[in-house]
C-alpha positions in Angstrom: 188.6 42.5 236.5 190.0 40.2 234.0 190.2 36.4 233.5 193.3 34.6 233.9 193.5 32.5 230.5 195.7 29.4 231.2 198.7 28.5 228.4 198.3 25.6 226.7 201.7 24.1 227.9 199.6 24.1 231.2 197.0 22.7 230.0 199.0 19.4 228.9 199.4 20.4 225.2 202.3 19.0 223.4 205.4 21.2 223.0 205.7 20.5 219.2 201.8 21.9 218.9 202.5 24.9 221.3 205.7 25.9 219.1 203.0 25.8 216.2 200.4 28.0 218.1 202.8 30.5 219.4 203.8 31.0 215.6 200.6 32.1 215.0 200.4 34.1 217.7 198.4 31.8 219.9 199.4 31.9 223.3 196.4 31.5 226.1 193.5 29.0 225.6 190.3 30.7 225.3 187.2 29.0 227.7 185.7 26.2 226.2 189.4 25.3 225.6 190.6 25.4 228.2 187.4 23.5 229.5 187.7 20.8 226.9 191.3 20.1 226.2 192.2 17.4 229.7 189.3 15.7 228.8 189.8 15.4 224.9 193.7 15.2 224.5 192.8 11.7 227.4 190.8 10.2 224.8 187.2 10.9 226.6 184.3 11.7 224.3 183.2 15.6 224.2 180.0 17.6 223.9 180.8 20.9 224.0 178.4 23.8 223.4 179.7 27.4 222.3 178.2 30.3 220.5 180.0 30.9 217.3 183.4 32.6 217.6 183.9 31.0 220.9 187.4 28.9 219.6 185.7 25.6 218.7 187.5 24.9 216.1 191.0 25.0 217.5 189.3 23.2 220.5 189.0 20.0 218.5 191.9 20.8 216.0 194.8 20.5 219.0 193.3 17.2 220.8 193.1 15.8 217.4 196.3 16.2 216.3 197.9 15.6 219.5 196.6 12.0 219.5 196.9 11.1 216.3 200.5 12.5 216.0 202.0 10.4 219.6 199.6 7.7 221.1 197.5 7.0 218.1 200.4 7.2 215.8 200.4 4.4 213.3 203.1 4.8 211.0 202.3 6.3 207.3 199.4 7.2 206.3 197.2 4.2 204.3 195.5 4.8 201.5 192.0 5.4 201.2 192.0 5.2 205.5 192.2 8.2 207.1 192.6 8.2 211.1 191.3 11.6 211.6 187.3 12.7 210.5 186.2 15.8 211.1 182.3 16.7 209.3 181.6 20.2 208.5 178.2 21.4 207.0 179.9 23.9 204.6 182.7 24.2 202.0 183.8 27.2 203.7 183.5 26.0 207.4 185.6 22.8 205.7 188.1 25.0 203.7 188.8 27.1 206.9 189.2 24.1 209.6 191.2 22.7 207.5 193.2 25.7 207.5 193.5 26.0 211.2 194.2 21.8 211.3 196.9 22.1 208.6 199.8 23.8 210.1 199.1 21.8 213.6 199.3 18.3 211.5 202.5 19.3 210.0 203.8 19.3 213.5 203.8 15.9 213.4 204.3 14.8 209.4 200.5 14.3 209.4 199.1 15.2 206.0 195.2 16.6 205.6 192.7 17.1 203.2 189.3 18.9 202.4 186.8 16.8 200.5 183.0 18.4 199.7 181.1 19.3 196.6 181.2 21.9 193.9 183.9 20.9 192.3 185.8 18.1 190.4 186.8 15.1 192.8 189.8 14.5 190.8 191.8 15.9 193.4 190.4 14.8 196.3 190.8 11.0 195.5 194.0 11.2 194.6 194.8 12.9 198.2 192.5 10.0 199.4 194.7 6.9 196.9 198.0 8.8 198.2 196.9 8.2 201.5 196.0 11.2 204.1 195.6 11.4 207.6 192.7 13.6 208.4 190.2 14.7 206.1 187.8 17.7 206.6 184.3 16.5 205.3 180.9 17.8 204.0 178.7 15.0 204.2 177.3 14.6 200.9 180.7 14.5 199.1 181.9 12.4 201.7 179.1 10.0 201.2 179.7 9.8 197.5 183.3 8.8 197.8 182.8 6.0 200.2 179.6 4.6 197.8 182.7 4.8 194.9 185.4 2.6 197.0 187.6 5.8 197.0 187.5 6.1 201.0 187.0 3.9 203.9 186.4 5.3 207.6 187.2 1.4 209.2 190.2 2.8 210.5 189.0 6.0 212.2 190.7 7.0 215.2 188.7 10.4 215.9 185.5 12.0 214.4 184.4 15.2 214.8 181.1 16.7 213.7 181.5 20.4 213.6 178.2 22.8 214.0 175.7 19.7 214.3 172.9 22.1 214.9 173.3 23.8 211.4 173.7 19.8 210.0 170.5 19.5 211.1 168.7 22.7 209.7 170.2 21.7 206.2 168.9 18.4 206.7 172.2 16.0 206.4 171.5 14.1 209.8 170.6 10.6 208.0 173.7 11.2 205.8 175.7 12.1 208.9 174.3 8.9 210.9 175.5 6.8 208.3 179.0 8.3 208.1 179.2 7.8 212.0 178.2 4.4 211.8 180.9 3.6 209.3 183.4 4.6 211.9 184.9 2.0 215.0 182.4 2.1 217.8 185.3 2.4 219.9 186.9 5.3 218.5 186.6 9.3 220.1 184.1 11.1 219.2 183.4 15.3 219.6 180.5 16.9 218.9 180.1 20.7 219.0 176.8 22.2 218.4 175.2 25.8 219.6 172.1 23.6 220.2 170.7 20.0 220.7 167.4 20.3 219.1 165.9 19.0 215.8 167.7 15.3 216.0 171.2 16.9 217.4 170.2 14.7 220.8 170.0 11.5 218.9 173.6 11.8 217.5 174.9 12.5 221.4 173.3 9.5 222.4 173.8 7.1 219.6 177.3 8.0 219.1 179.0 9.4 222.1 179.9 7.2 225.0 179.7 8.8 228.7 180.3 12.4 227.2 181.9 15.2 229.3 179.5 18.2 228.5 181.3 21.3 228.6 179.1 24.8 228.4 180.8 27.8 227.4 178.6 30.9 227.8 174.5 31.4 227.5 174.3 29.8 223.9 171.4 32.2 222.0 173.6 35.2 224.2 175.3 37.8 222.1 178.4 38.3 223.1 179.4 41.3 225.5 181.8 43.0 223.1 179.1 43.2 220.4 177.1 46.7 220.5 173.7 46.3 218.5 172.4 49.0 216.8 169.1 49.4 214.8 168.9 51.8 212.2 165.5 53.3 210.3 165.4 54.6 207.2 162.5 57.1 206.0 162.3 55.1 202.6 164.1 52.5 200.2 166.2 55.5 198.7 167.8 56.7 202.3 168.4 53.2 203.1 170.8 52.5 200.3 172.6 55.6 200.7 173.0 54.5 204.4 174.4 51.3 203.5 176.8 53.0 200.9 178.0 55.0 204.1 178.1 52.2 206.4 180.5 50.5 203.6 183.0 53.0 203.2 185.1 52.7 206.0 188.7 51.0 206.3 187.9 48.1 208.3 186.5 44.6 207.4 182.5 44.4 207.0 179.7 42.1 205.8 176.8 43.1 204.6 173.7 40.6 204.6 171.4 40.2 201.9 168.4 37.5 201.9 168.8 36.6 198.1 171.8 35.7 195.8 170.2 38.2 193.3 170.4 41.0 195.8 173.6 40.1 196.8 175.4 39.7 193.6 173.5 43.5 192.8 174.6 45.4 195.5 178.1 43.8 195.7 178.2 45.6 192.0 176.8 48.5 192.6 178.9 48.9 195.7 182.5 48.4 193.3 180.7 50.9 190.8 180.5 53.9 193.3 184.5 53.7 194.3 183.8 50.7 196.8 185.4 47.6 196.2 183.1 44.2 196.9 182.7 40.7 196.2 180.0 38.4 196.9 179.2 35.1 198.4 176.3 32.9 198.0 174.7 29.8 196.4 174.7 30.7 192.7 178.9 31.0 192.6 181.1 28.3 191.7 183.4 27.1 194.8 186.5 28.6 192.9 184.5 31.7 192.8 183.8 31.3 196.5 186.9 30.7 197.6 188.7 34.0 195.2 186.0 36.0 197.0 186.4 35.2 200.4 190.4 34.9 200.3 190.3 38.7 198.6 188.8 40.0 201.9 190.0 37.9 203.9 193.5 38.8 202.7 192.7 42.8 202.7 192.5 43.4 198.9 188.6 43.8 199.4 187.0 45.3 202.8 183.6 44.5 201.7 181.6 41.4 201.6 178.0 41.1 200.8 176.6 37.7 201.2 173.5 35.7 202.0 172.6 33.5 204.9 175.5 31.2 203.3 178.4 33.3 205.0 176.4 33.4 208.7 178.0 30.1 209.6 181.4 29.0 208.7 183.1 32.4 207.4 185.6 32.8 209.9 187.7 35.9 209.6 189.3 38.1 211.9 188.6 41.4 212.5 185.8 42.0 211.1 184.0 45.3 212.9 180.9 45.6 211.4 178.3 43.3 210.4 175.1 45.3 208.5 171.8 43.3 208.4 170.7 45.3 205.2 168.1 42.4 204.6 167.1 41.5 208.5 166.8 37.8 208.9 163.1 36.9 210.0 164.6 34.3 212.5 166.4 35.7 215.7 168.6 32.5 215.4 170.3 33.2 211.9 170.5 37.1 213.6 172.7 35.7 215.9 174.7 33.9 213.5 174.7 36.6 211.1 175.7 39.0 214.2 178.8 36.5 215.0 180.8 37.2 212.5 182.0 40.1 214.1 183.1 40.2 218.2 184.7 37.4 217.8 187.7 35.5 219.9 187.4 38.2 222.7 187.5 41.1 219.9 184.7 44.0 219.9 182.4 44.5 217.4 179.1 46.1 215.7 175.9 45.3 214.4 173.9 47.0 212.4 169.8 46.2 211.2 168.7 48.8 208.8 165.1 48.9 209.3 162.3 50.6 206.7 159.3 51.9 208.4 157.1 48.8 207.2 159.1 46.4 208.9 159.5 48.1 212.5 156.9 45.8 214.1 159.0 42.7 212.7 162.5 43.5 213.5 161.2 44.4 216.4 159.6 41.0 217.3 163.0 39.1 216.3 165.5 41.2 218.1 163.3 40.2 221.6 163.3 36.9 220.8 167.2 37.1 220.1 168.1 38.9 223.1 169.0 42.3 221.9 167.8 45.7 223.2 168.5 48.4 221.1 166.5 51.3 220.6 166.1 52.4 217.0 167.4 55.5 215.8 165.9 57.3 212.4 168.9 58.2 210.4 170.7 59.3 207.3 174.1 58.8 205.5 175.6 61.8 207.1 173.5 61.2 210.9 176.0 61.3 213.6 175.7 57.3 214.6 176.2 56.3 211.1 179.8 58.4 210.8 180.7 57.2 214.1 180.2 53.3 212.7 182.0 54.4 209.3 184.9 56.3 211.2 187.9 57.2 209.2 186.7 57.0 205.6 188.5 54.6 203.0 190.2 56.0 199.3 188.1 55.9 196.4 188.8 53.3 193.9 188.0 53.6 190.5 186.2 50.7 188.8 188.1 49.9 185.4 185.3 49.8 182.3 188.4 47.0 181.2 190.7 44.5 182.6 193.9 46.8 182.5 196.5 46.2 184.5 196.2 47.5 187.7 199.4 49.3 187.0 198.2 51.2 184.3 194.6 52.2 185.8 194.6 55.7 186.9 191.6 56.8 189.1 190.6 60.3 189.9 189.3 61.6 193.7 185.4 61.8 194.3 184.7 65.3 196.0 187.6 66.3 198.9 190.6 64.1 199.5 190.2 60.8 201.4 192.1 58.6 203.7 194.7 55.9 201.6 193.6 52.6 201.8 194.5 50.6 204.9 194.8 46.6 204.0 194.1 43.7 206.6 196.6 41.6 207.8 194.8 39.0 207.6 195.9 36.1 205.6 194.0 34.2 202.6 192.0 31.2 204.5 191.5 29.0 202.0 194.4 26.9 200.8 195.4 26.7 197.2 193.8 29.3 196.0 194.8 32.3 194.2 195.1 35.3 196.2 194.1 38.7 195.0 197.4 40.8 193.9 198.0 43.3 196.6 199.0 46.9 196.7 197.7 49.0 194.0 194.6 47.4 192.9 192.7 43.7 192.1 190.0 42.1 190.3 186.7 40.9 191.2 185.0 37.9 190.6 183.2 39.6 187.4 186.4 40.4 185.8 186.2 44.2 187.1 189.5 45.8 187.9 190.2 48.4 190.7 193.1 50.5 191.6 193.4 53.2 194.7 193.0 56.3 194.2 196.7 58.6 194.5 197.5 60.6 197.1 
């Protein structure tokens, strides 16, 4: 039996916005939007609770929009004094809200901007002197910027604070406290958040006045179109030729890793056997960052391998498998780790690759996260593991130089495989250069890769 999802011309969204969505193939509101949108596109504060990949962000992206563009309209935009905050914990969760706000805002002539650390803030105060309407935040930046005179929030119309549960496990509360406080007392405010512990409660009731709560879902629940699998290797040796297995296929997947160094190592070794990767995590630059993530998110590159940085805030579609290689010792960044995949009503798998020493452990998490899988000893070429693979992607030969892609040539590994099938997925971070597409690209090294012939 399914769900009747309601439109969002039903749901009192303005026609300009639902022209917008339908471009983007948005049609029918997901739950916690259609939960929260009468109460946030009236003006009424908003707590809402959903597991990642539940649709928060366009949630808070319409109502904003729709109020600032009509009733809270104000003429052009004032420098330094945007009406629209919203406070992000992570360059890439800022980066990719942004992108979902962007083409809603230009709806309405409303301008936006992303403003967080990492890189030079040349940029973002001349968006700021210009004048802007909405600004996508990290809080440290953010903080910075006001301390300079470059930005004032007196003028605030709507603040949103985006994953305030993660805000508080990287400890920015006290900077996020004093951001709020610098914004009207009267003004909306919309707080989403997987959970209300470790100070999140204080926020809700210091900042938000008479809040509609809206639920969507058993928070810590996976969701039902994610299928959990645990995976033992006999030794070290196995395990890496099962993750170069798991890897190979044609659809999107992230592997986990629980340090840069590892990360960065296997992303490398991964391009070196025919496999194109990049990585993401703490030691790269946020032009690094954001190459990386818009090559796979774009299709160029099917593989990420990244650290605990990408289990929050990495939103891209389609991706069908997530592989613990490193499992998380926390069932809570399992679950965030696990949510990159099966998301906005799409299936997906989960992988934990498990050596025999750690059995007793993963096991321990996974009941404490929910999951019931039974593990299942395998290697590269067991049954489970070809079924997760499926059709297997074209070699592609790492380039000892930077040639043009055009003039690499690459030869076959062993029998013929399948031609590369790219995403369709489109680069999520704005202003950044995207990965050529087609016949090969170049990582964040300076490696070059082209696909293999037919």
């Amino acid at each position: 039996m399914t769900t009747h999802q309601p439109d969002f011309t039903d749901l009192g969204v303005p026609f300009p916005l639902v022209e917008a969505l339908t471009r983007a193939g948005k049609t029918s509101a997901f739950p916690i939007q259609a939960d929260t949108l009468p109460d946030t596109l009236a003006g009424r504060d908003v707590l809402g609770r959903g597991r990642t990949g539940s649709g928060k962000t366009l949630a808070f992206s319409i109502p904003m929009v729709a109020r600032l563009g009509t009733r809270l309209a104000g003429g052009a935009a004032r420098p330094k004094r945007p009406l629209g905050l919203v406070l992000a914990p992570t360059r890439e969760l800022a980066t990719q809200i942004d992108a979902v706000i962007a083409p809603l805002a230009k709806a309405y002539g409303l301008t936006t901007a992303t403003i967080f650390g990492g890189v030079s803030q040349t940029r973002q105060v001349a968006a700021l002197g210009a004048g802007v309407d909405i600004i996508v935040a990290c809080p440290g930046r953010l903080e910075d910027l006001m301390k300079q005179g470059h930005v004032h929030l007196d003028a605030v119309e709507i603040t949103v604070l985006d994953e305030a549960d993660h805000m508080a496990d990287l400890g920015f509360l006290p900077g996020v406290t004093r951001i709020m406080s610098a914004t009207p007392q009267d003004g909306q405010r919309l707080l989403f958040s997987a959970t209300l512990d470790n100070g999140v409660d204080k926020l809700v009731k210091r900042f938000l006045h008479d809040p509609r709560l809206h639920e969507v879902d058993e928070i810590d629940a996976p969701p039902v179109a994610m299928t959990h699998h645990v995976f033992t290797a006999v030794d070290s040796g196995v395990k890496k030729q099962v993750v170069r297995a798991l890897a190979s296929g044609t659809g999107r997947r992230i592997l986990f890793m629980r340090t840069k160094h590892t990360a960065k190592r296997l992303a490398k070794d991964l391009t070196a056997s025919g496999i194109p990767a990049v990585d993401l995590h703490g030691n790269l630059s946020q032009g690094q960052r954001d190459r990386n993530l818009a090559a796979f998110a774009d299709g160029s590159v099917r593989v990420l391998v990244a650290t605990d940085v990408a289990a929050r805030g990495v939103h891209v579609d389609d991706v069908e498998l997530v592989i613990h290689v490193d499992p998380p010792t926390e069932h809570k960044a399992y679950l965030h780790r696990s949510g990159r995949t099966a998301r906005a009503g799409a299936a997906g798998d989960v992988v934990t690759l498990v050596l025999p020493e750690q059995e007793r452990d993963v096991a321990s998490m996974m009941r404490k996260a929910g999951i019931h899988a039974q593990p299942q000893r395998v290697t590269p070429t067991a049954e489970p593991v070809a079924a997760l693979v499926g059709e297997v992607a074209a070699y592609v030969a790492p380039a000892a130089t930077a040639t043009a892609p055009s003039q690499q040539r690459s030869t076959p590994r062993g029998a013929p495989r399948a031609k590369t099938q790219e995403g369709s997925g489109s680069a999520s971070a704005r202003g950044t250069r995207r990965p050529r597409r087609g016949g090969g690209g170049r990582s964040r090294t300076g490696q070059t890769w082209s696909t293999s012939s037919r």
